[in-house]
Structures are given as structure tokens and as C-alpha cells.
C-alpha positions, -999 to +999 in steps of 0.1 A: +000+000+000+011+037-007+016+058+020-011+090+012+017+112+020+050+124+006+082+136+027+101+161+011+133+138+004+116+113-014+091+144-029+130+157-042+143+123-056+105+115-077+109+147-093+149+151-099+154+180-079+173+188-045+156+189-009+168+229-009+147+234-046+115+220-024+126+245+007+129+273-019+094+263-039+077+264+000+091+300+004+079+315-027+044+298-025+051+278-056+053+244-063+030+217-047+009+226-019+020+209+016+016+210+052+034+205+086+026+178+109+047+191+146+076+202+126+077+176+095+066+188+060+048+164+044+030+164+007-003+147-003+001+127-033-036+133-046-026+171-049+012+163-056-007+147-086-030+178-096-001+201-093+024+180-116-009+176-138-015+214-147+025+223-145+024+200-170-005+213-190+010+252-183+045+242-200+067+256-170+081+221-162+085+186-174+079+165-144+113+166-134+115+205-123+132+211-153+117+243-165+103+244-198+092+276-217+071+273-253+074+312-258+087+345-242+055+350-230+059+321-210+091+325-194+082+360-182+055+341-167+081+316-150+099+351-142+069+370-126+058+338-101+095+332-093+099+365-079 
């Protein structure tokens, strides 16, 4: 059985990126919504799923955390949410 939710090490090594891209993604308010249970972070797959979904469908990344731009229009979008 799958556990429902996600730590943020394994979260990291599922989608290619480092623990600290996760920490930095948390501060900024982007990347997939999670919570704190006592002082663990912890991510539900259902909406792990939904946010890797429209990401997907948006263009800004590729599953791994690569980003991926079609257009300018899109990477000032990347720009504008990353700051």
C-alpha cells in the first residue's frame, strides 16, 4: 500500500530536484501545496498529482522541475511567479 503522503526527500528524488529546490518552492508559494505535521513537511500525493498535472499542462516544467518555456510569454510568466 502507498503511503497518502509524501516527505520532502523522497518528494525531491520523484521529481529530480534537490531537498533545498522543495525549501525554496515552500518560500515562494510555488510548487505543490504541503503542510506540517509538529515540525515535519509532508505532501499529499492526490494534490502532488493535480499540481504535476496542470504544471504539465501550463509548459513551466516537465515533471522533473526542469523548467520548460514554449514562448517568451511564458518565461516571463516563469519570471513573474519566481519572484
Amino acid at each position: 500500500m502507498t503511503p497518502e503522503f509524501i516527505d520532502p526527500l523522497d518528494l525531491a528524488d520523484m521529481l529530480g530536484v534537490t531537498p533545498t529546490q522543495l525549501c525554496w518552492w515552500r518560500k515562494r508559494n510555488v510548487g505543490p501545496r504541503w503542510f506540517k505535521v509538529g515540525t515535519c513537511i509532508r505532501y499529499d500525493r492526490k494534490h502532488l498529482a493535480e499540481w504535476l498535472d496542470a504544471e504539465m499542462a501550463r509548459g513551466y516544467t516537465d515533471g522533473t522541475g526542469a523548467i520548460v518555456c514554449r514562448d517568451a510569454s511564458d518565461l516571463e510568466e516563469v519570471w513573474r511567479r519566481s519572484n
